[in-house]
BAFI-3210 file (N, C-alpha, C; in Angstrom, 3 decimals, decimal comma, padded with zeros to 6 digits):
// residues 51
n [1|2|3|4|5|6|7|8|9|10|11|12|13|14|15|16|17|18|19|20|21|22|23|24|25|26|27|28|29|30|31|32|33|34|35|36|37|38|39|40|41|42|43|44|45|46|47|48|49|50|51]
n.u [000,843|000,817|002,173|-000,771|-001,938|-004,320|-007,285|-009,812|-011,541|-013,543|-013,295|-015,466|-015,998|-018,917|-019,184|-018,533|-018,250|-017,721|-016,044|-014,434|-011,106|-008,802|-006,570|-005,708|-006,710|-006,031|-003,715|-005,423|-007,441|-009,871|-011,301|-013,847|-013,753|-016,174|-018,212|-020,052|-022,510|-021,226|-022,523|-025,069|-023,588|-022,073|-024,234|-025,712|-022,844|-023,789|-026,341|-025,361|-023,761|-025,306|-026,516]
n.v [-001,177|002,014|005,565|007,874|011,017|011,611|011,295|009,220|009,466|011,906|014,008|016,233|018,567|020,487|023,712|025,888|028,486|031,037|033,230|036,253|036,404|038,995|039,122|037,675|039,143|040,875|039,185|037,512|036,929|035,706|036,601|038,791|041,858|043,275|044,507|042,848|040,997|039,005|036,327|035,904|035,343|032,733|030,951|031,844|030,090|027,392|026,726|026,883|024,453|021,960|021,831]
n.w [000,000|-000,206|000,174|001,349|000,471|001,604|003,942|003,831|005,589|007,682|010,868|012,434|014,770|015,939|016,010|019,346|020,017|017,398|015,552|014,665|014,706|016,348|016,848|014,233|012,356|010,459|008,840|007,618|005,052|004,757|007,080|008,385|009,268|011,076|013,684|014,452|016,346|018,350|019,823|017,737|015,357|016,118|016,544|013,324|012,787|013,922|012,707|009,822|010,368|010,987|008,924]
ca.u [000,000|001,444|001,718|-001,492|-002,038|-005,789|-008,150|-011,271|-012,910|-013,369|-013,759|-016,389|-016,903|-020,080|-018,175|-019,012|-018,073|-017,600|-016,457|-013,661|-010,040|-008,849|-004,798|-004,745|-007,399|-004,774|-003,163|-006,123|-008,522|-011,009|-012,432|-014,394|-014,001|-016,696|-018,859|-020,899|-022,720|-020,660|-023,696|-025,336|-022,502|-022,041|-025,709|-025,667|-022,214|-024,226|-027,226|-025,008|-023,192|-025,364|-027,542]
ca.v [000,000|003,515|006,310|008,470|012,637|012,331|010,560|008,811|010,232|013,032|014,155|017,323|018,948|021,587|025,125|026,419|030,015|031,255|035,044|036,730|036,611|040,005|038,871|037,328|040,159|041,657|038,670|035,954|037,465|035,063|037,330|039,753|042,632|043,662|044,197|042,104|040,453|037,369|035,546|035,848|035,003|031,671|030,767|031,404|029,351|025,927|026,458|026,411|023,199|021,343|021,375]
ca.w [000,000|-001,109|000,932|000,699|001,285|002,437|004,547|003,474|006,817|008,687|012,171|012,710|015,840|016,068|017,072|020,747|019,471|015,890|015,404|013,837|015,978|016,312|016,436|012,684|011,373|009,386|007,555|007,412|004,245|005,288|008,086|008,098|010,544|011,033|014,520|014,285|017,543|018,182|019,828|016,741|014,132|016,407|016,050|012,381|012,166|014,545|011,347|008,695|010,591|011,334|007,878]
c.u [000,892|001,126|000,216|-001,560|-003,729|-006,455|-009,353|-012,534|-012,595|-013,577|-014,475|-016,424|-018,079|-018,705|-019,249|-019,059|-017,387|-017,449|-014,967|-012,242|-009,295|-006,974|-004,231|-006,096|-006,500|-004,275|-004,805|-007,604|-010,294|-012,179|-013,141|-014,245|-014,739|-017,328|-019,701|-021,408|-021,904|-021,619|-024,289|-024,353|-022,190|-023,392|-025,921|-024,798|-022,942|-025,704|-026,048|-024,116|-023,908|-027,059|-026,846]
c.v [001,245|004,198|007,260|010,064|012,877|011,354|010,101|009,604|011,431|013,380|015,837|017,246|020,375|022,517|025,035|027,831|029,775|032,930|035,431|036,871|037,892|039,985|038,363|038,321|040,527|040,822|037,345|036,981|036,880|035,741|038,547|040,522|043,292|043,372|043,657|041,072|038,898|036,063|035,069|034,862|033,480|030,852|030,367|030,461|027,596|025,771|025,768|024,915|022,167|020,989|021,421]
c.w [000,000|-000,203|000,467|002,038|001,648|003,106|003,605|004,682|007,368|010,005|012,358|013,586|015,944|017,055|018,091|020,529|018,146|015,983|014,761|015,350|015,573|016,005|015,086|011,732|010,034|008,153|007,056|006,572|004,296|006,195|007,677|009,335|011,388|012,569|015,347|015,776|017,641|018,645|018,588|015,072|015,000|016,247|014,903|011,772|012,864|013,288|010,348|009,145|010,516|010,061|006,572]
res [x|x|x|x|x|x|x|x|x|x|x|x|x|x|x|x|x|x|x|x|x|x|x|x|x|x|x|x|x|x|x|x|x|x|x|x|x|x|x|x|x|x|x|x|x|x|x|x|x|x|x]
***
């Protein structure tokens, strides 16, 4: 058997908090900076997880 670079499976855990980290704002384009209630923005990220 050959080495291989991916899994067949995955492991998911549901976030506890979801919000933007304020120490890689700058280099990580991914975020958004925005003010946004972090309650909220964790909420909408346990929807979009868990459908």
């Amino acid at each position: 058997m050959g080495i291989k670079q991916s899994s067949n499976h995955i492991f998911m855990i549901e976030p506890k908090t979801f919000f933007m980290n304020p120490e890689t704002l700058a280099s990580n384009h991914y975020q958004d900076g925005d003010d946004e209630n972090p309650e909220l923005i964790t909420a909408q990220a346990k929807v979009e997880f868990l459908h």
